[in-house]
N, CA, C and O atoms as a DFTB+ gen file, in Angstrom:
672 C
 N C O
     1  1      13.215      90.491      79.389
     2  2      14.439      90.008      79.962
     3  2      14.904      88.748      79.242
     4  3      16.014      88.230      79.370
     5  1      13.783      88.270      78.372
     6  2      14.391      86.862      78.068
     7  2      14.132      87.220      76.623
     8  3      13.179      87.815      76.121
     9  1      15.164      86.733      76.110
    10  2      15.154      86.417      73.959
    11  2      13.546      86.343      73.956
    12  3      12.741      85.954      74.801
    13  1      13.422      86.818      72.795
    14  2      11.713      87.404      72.128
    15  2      11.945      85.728      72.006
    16  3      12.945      85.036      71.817
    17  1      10.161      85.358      72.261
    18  2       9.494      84.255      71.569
    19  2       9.836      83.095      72.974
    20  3       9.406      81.946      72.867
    21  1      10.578      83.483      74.176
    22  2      10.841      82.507      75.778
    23  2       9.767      83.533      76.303
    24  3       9.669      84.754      76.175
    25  1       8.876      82.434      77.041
    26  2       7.655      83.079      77.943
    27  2       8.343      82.512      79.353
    28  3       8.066      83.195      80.339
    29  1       8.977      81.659      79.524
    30  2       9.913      81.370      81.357
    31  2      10.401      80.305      80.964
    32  3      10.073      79.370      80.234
    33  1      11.619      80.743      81.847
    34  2      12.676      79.703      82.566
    35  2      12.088      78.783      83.235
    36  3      11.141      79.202      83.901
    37  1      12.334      77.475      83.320
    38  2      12.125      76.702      83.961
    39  2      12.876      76.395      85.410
    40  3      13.952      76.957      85.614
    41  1      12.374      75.594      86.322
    42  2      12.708      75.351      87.249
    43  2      14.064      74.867      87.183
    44  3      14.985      75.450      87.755
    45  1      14.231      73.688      86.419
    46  2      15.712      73.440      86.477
    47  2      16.627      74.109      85.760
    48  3      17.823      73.856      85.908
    49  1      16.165      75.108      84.837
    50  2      16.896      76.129      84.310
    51  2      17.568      76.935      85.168
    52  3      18.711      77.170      84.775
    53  1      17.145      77.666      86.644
    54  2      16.901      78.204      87.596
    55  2      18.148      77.734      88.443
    56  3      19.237      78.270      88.647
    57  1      17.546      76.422      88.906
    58  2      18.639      75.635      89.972
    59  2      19.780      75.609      88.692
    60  3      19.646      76.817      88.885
    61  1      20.655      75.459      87.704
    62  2      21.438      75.627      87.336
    63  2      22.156      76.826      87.434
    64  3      23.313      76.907      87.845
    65  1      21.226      78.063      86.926
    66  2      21.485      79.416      87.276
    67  2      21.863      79.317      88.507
    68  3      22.867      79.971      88.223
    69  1      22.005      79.102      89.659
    70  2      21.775      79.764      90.785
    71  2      22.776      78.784      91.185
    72  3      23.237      79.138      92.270
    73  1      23.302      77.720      90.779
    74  2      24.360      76.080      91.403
    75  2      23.487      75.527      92.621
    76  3      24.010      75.394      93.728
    77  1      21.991      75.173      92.371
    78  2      21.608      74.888      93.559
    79  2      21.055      72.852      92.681
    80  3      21.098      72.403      91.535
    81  1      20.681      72.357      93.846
    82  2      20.195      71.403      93.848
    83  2      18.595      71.452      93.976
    84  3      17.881      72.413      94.261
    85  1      18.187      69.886      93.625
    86  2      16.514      70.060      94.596
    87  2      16.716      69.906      95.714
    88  3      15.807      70.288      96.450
    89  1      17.903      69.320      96.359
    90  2      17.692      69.344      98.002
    91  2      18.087      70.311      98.662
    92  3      18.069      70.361      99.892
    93  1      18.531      71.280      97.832
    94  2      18.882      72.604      98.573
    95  2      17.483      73.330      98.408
    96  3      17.289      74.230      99.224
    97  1      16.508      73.097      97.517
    98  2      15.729      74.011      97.534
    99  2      14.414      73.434      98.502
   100  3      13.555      74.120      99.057
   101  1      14.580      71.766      98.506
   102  2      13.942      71.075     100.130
   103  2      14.200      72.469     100.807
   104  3      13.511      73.489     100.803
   105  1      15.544      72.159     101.453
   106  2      16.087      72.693     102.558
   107  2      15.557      74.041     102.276
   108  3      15.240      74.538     103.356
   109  1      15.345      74.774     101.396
   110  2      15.274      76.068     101.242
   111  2      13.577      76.641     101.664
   112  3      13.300      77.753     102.113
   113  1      12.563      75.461     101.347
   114  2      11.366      75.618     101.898
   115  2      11.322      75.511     103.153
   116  3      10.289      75.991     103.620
   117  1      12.066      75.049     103.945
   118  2      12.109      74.518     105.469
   119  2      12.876      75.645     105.918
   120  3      13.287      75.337     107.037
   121  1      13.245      76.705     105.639
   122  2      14.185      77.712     105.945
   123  2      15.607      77.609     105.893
   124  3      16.409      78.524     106.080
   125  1      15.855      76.399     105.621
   126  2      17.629      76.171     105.794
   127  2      18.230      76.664     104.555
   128  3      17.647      76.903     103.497
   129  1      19.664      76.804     104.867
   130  2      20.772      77.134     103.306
   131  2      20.959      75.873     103.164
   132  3      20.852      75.286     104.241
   133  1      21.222      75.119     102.177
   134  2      21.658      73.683     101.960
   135  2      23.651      73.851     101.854
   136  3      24.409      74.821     101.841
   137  1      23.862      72.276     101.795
   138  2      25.498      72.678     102.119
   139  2      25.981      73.460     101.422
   140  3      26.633      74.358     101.954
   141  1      25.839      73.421      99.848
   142  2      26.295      73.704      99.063
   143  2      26.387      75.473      98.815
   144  3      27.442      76.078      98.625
   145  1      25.016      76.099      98.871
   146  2      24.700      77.201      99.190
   147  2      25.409      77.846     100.376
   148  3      25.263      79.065     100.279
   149  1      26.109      77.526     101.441
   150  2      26.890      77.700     102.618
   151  2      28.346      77.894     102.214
   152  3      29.010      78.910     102.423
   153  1      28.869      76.452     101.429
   154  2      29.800      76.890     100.856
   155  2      29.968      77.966      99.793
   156  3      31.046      78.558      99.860
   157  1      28.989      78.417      98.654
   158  2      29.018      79.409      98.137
   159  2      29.320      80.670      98.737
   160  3      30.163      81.438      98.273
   161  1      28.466      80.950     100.029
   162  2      28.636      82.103     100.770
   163  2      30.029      82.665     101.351
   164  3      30.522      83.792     101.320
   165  1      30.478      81.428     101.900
   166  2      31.936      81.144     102.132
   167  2      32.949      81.985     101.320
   168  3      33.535      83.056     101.478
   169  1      32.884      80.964     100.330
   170  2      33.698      81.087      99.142
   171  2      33.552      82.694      98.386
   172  3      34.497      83.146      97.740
   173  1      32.375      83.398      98.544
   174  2      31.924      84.490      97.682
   175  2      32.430      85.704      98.909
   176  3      32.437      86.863      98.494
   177  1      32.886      85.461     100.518
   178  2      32.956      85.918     101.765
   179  2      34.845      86.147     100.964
   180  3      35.321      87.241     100.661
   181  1      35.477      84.942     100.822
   182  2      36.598      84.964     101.379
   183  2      37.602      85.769      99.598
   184  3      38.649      86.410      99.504
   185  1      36.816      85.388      98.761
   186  2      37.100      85.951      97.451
   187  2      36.945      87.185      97.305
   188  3      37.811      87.804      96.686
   189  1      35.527      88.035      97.962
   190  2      36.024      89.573      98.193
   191  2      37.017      90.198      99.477
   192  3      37.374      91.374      99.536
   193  1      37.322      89.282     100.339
   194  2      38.251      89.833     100.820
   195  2      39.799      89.942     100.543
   196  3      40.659      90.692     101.005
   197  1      39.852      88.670      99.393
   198  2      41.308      87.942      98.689
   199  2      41.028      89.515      97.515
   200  3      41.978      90.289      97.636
   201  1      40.126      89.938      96.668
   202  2      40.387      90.912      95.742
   203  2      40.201      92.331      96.766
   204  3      40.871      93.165      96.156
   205  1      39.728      92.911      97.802
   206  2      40.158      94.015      98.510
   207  2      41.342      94.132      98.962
   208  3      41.734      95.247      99.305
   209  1      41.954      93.307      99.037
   210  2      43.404      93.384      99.622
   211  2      44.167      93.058      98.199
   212  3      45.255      92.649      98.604
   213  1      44.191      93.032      97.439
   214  2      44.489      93.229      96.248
   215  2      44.155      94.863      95.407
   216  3      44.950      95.657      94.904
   217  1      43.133      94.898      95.489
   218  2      43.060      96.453      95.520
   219  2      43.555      97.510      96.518
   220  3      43.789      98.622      96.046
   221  1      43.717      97.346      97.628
   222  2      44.299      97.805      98.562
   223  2      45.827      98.165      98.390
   224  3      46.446      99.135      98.827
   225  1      46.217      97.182      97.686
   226  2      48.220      97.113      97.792
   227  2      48.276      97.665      96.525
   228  3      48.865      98.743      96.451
   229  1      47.642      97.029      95.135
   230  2      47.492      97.872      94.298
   231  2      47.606      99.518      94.389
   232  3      48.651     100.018      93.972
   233  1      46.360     100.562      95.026
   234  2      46.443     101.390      95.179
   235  2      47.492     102.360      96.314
   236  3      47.487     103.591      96.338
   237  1      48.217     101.616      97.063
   238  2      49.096     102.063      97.788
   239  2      50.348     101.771      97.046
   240  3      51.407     102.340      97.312
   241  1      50.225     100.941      96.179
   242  2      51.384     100.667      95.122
   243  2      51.750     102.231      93.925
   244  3      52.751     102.865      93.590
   245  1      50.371     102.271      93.650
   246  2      50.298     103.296      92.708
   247  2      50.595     104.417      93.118
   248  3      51.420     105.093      92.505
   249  1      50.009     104.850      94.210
   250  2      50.382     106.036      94.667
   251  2      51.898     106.020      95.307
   252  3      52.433     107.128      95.339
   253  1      52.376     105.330      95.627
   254  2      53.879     105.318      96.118
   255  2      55.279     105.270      94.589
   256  3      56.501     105.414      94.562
   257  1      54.272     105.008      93.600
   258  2      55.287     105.159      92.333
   259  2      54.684     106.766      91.767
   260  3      55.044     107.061      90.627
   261  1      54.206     107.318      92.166
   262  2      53.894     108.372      91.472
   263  2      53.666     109.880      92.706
   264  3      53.633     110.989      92.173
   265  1      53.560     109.827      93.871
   266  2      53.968     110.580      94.733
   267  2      55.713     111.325      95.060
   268  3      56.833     110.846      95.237
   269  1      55.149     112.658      95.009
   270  2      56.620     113.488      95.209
   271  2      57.268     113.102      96.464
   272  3      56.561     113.014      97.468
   273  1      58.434     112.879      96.533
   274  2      59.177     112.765      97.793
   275  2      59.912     114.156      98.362
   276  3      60.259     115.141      97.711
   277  1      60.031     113.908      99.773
   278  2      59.527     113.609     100.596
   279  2      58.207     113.215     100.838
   280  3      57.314     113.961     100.436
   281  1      57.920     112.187     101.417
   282  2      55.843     111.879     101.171
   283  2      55.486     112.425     102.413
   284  3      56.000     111.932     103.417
   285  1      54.222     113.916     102.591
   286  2      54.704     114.543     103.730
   287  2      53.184     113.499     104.581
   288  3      52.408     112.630     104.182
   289  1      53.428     114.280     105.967
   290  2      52.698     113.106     106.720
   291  2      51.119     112.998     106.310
   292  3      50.452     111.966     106.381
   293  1      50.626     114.368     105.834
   294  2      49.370     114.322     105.577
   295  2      48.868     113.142     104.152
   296  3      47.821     112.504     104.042
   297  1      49.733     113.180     103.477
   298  2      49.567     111.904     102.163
   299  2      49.793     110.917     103.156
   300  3      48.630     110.617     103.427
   301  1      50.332     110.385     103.701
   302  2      50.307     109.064     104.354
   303  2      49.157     108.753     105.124
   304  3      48.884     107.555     105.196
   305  1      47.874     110.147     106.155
   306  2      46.737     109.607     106.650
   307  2      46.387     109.908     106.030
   308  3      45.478     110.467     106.644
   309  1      46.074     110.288     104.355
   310  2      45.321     110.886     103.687
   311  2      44.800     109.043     102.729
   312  3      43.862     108.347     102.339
   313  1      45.765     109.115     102.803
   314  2      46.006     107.042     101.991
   315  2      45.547     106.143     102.997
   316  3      44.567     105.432     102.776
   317  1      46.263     106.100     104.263
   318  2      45.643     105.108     105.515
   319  2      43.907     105.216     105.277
   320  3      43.201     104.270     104.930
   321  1      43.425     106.641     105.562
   322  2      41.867     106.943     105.333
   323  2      41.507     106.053     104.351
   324  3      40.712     105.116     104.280
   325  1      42.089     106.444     103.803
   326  2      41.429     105.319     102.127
   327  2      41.682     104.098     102.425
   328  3      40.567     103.636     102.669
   329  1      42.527     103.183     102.578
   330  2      42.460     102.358     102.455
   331  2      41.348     101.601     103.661
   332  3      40.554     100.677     103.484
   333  1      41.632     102.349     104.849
   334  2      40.757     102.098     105.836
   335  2      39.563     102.069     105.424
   336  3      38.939     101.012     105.528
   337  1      39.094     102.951     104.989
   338  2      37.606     103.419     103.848
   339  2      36.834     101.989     103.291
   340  3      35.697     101.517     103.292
   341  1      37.989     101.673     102.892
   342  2      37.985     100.329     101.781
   343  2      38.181      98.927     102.654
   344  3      37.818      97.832     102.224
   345  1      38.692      99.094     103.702
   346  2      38.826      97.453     104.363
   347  2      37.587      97.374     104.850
   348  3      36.814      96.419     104.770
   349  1      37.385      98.664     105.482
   350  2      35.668      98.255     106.568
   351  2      34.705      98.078     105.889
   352  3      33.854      97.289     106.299
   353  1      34.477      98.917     104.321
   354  2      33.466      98.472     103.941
   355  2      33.409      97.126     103.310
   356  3      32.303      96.612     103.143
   357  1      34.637      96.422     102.894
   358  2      34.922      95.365     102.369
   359  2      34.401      94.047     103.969
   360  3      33.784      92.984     104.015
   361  1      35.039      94.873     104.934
   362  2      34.904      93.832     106.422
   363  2      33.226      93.457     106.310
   364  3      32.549      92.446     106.496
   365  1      33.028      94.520     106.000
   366  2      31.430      94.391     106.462
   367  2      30.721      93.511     105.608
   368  3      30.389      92.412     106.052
   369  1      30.492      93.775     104.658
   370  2      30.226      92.590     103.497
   371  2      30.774      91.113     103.601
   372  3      30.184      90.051     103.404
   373  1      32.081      91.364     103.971
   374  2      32.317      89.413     104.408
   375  2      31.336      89.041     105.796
   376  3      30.364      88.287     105.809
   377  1      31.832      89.707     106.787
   378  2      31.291      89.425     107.749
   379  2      29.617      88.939     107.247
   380  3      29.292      87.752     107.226
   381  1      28.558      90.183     106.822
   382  2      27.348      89.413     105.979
   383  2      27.388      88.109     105.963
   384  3      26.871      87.280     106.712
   385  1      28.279      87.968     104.723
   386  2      28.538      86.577     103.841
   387  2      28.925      85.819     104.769
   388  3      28.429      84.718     104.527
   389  1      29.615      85.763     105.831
   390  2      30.198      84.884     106.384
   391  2      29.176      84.106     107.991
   392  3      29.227      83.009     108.547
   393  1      28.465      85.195     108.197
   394  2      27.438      85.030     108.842
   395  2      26.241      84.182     109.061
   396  3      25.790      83.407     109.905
   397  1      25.831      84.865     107.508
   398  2      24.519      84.366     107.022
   399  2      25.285      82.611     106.379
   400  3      24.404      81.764     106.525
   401  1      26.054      82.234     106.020
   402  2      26.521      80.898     105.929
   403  2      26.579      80.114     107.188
   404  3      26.136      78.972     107.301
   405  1      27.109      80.746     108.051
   406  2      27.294      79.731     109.510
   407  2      25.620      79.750     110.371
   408  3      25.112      78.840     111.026
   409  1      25.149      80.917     110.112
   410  2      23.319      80.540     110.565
   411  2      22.739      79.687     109.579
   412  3      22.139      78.669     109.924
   413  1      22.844      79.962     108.569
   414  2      22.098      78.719     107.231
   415  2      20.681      79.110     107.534
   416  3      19.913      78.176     107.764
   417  1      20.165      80.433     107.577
   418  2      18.815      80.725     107.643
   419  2      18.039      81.518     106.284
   420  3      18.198      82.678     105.903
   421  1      17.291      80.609     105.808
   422  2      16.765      81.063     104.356
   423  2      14.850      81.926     104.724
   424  3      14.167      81.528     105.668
   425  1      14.506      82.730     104.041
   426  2      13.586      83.172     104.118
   427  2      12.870      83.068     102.854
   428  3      13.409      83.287     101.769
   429  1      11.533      82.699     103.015
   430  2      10.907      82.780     101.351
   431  2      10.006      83.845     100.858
   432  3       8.992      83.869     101.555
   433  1       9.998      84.366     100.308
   434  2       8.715      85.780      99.024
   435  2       8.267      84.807      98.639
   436  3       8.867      83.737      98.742
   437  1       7.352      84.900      98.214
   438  2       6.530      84.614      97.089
   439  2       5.585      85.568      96.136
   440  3       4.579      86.100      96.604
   441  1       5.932      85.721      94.940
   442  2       4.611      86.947      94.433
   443  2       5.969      87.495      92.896
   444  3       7.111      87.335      92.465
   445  1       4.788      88.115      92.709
   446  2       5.351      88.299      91.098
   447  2       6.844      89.590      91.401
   448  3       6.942      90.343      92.370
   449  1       7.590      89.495      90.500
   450  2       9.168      89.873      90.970
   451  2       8.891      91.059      89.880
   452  3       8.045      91.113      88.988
   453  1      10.087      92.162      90.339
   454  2      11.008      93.153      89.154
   455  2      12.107      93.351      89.478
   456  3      12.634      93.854      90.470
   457  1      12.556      92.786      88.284
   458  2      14.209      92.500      88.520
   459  2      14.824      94.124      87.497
   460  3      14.328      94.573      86.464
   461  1      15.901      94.598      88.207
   462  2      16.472      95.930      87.927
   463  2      18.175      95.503      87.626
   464  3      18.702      94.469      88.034
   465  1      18.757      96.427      86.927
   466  2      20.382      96.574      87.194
   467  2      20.478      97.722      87.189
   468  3      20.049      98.394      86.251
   469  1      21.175      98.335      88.431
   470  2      21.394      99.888      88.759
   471  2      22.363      99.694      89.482
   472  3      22.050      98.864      90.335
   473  1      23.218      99.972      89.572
   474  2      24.319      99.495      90.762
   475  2      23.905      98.631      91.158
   476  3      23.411      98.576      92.285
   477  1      24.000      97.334      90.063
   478  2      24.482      96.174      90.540
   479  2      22.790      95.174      90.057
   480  3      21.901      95.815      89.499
   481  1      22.567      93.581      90.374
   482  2      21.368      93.211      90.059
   483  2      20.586      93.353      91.221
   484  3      20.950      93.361      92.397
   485  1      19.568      93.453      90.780
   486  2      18.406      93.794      91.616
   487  2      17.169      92.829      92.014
   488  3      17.410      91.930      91.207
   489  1      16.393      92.538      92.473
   490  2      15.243      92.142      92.495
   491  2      14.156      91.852      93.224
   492  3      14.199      90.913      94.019
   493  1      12.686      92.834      93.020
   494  2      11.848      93.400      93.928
   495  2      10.868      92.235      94.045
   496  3      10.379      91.852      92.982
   497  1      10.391      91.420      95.502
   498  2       9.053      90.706      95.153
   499  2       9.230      90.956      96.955
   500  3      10.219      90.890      97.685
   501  1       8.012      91.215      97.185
   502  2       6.732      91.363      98.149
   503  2       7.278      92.686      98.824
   504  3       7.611      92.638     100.009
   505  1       7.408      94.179      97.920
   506  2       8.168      94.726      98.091
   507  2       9.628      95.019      98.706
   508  3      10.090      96.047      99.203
   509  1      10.151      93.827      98.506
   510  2      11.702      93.998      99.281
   511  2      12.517      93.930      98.143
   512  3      12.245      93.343      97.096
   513  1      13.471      94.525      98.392
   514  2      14.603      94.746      96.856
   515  2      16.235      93.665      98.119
   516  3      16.706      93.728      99.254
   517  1      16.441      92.731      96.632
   518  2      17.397      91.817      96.855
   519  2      18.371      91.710      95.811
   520  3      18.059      91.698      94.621
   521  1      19.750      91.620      96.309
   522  2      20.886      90.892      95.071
   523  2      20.351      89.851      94.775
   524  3      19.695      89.005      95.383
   525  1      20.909      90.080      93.145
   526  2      20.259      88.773      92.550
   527  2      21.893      88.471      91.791
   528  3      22.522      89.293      91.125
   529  1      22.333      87.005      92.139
   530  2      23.837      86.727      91.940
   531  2      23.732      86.080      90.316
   532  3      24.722      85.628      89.742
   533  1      22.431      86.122      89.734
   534  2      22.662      85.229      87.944
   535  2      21.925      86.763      87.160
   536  3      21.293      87.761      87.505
   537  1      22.572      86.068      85.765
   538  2      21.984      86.981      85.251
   539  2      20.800      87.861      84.780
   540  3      20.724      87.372      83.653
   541  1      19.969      88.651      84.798
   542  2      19.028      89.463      84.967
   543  2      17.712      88.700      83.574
   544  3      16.484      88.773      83.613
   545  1      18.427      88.161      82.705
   546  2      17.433      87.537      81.162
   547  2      17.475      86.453      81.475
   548  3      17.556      85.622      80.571
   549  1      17.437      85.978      82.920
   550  2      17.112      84.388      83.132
   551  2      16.008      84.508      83.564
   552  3      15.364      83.464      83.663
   553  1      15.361      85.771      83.983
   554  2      14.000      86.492      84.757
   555  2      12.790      86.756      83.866
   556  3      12.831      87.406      82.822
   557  1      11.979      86.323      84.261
   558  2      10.723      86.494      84.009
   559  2      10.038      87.831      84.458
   560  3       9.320      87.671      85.445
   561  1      10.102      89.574      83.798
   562  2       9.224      90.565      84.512
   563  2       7.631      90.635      85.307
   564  3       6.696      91.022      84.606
   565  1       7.450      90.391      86.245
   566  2       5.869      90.251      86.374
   567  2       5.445      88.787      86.820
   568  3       4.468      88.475      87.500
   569  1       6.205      88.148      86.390
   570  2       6.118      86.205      86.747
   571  2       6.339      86.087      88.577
   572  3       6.879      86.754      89.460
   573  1       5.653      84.968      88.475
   574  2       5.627      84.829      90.108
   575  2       6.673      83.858      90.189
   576  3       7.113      83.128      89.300
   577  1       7.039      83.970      91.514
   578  2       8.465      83.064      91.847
   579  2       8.274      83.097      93.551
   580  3       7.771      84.013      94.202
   581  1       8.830      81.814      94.062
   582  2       9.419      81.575      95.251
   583  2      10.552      82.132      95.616
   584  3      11.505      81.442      95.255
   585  1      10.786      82.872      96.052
   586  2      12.348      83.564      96.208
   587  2      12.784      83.277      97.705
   588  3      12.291      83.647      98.770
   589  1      14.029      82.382      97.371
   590  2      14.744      82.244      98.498
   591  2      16.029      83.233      98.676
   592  3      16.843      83.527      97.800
   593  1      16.001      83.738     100.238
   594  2      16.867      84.727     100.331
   595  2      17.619      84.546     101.706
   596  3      17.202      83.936     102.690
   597  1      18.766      85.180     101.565
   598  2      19.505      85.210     103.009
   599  2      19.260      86.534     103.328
   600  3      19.223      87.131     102.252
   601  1      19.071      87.319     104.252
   602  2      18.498      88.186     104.805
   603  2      19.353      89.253     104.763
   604  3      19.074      90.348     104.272
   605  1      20.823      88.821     105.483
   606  2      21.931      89.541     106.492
   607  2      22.222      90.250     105.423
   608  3      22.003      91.461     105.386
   609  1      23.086      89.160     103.791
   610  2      23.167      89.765     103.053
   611  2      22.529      90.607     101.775
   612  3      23.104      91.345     100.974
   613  1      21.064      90.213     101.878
   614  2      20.187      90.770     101.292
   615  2      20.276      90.043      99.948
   616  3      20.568      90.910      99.124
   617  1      20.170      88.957      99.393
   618  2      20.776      88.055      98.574
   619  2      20.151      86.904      98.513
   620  3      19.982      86.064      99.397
   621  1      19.641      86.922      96.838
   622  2      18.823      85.616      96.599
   623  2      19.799      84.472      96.640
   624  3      20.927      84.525      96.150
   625  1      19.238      83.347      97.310
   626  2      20.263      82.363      97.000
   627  2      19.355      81.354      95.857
   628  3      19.900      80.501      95.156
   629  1      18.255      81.578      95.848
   630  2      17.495      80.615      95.133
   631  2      16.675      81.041      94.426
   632  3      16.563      82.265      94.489
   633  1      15.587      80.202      93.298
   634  2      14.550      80.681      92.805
   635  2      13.342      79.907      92.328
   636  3      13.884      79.223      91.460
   637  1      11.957      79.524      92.312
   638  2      11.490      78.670      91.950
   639  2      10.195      79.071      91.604
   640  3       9.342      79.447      92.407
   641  1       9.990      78.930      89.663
   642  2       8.849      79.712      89.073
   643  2       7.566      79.125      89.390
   644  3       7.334      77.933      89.185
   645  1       6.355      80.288      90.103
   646  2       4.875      79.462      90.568
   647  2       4.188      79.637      89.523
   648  3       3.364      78.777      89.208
   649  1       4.389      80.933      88.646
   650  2       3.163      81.017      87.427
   651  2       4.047      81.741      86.537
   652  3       5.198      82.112      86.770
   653  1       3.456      81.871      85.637
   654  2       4.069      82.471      84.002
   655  2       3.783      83.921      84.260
   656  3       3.001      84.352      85.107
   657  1       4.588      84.691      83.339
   658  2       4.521      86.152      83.949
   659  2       2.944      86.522      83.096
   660  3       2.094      85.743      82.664
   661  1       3.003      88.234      83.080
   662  2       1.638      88.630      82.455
   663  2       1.899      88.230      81.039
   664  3       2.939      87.904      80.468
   665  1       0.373      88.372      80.540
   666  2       0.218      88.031      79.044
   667  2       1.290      86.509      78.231
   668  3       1.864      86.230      77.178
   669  1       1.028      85.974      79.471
   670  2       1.829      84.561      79.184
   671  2       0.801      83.453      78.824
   672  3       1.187      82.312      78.571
């Protein structure tokens, strides 16, 4: 995961990756989200709902320039469906995000990680699979880490390396 000849990221390599502080990652041993991490959630809550509703008008845009007229009634719940499709699953995901910010409840792993991209980033430690919001070659395969997570959304907010991965 990392350029040939890097055996790990460092700790403050990490808290950069991730926009965290050391006092968020205090707070993060004690179970709390720190402020900053709260506002992220926020902000990451209210930005997919600002681009679903952007996709939303978009695609009702598109289809209204390219649909035969008369538009008969079944294209109109055939589109509502969809878009409906698309708000709830979009609702649901803020709500997550928006949740897990106003509880500020962090949980910690500890134990050697495998980080994946398959629909989307991945990353497995004490068998639980979590979003991982930085990029995947900031990871150490096999290396042990503190992993701080918000639960609701299934989402590392943090990270902090305990040992060097294998053959390190």
């Amino acid at each position: 995961m990392l350029p040939d000849g890097e055996e790990h990221v460092s700790a403050a390599e990490l808290r950069t990756a991730f926009g965290v502080t050391e006092e968020d990652i205090a707070l993060n041993a004690q179970g709390l989200l720190g402020p900053s991490q709260q506002h992220r959630l926020r902000r990451m809550g209210m930005l997919n709902g600002l681009l679903t509703l952007l996709v939303c008008v978009g695609l009702a845009a598109i289809w209204l320039a390219v649909v035969q007229r008369p538009i008969q009634w079944w294209q109109w719940l055939l589109v509502a469906g969809l878009e409906a499709a698309v708000l709830v699953a979009a609702a649901r995901w803020i709500r997550r995000l928006l949740v897990a910010a106003r509880e500020g409840v962090v949980v910690r792993h500890s134990g050697p990680i495998q980080a994946y991209a398959r629909g989307g980033r991945h990353l497995v430690v004490a068998e639980l699979t979590y979003n991982v919001p930085i990029p995947l070659r900031r990871l150490v395969q096999g290396a042990s880490y503190d992993v701080y997570v918000v639960e609701l959304p299934a989402m590392v907010v943090a990270m902090v390396p305990t040992a060097p991965g294998p053959g390190s």
